[in-house]
C-alpha positions as CSV (number, residue, x, y, z in Angstrom):
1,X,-25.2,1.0,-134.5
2,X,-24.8,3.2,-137.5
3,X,-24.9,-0.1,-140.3
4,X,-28.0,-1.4,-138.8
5,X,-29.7,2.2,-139.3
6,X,-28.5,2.0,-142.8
7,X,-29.9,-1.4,-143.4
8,X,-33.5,-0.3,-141.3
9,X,-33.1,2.9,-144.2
10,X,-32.4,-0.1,-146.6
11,X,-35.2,-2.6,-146.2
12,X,-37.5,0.5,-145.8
13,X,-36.6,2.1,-149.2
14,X,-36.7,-1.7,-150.7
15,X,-40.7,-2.2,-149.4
16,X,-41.3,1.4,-151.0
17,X,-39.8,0.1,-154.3
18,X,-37.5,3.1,-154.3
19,X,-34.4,2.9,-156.6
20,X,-31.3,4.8,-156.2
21,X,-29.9,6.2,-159.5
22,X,-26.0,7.1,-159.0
23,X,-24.0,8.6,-162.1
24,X,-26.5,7.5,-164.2
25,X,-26.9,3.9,-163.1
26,X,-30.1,2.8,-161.2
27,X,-29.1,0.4,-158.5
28,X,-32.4,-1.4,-157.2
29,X,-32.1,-2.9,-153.8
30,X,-34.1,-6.1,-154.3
31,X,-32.1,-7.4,-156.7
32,X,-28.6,-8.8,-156.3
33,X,-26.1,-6.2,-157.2
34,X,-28.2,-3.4,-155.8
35,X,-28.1,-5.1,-152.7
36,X,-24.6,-5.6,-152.6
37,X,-24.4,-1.8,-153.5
38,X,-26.5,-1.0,-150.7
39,X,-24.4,-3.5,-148.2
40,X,-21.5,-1.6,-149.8
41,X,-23.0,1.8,-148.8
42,X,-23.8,0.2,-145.0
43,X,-19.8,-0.9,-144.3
44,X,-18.9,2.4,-145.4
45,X,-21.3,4.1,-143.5
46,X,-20.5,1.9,-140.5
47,X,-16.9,2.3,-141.4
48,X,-17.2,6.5,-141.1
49,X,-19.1,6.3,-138.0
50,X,-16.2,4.0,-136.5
51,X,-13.3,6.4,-138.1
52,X,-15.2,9.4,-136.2
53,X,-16.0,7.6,-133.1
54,X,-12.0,6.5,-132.2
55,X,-11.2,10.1,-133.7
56,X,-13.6,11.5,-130.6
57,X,-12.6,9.0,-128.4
58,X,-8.8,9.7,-128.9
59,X,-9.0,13.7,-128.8
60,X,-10.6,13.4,-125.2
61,X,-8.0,11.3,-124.0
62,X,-5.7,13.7,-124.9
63,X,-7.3,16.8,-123.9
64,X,-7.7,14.9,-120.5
65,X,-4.1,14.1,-120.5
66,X,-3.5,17.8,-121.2
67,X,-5.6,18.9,-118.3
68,X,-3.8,16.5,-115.9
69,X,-0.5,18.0,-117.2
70,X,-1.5,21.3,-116.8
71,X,-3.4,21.2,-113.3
72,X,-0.6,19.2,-112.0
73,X,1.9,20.9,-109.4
74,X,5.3,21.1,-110.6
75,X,7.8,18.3,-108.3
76,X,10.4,20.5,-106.8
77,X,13.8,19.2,-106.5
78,X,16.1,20.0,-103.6
């Protein structure tokens, strides 16, 4: 699950005492709004991964549909 590898990336980063500066601003993940930042940066992540996941998911049903439509003999009509 993509948001628990972020938060794994997360905690790691936090026990390093590694800070992540982003236009400017340093957002520290052991205090509160740099861990809402990173949580933030987790749903999106999660939130991509999801997106891209139905995205894949959808384009092979179709191509599978396509397939079907296109191996399929043609009903003849008398």
């Amino acid at each position: 699950m993509p948001s628990t590898d972020a938060r794994a990336i997360g905690d790691t980063l936090v026990s390093r005492g590694v800070r992540l500066s982003v236009g400017g601003t340093i957002h520290d993940p052991a205090d509160p709004m740099g861990e809402m930042f990173f949580n933030l940066l987790a749903t999106l992540a999660k939130f991509e991964a999801d997106l891209m996941e139905s995205f894949s998911v959808g384009r092979a049903t179709v191509y599978r549909v396509l397939e079907r439509a296109q191996t399929a003999t043609p009903e003849t009509t008398s």
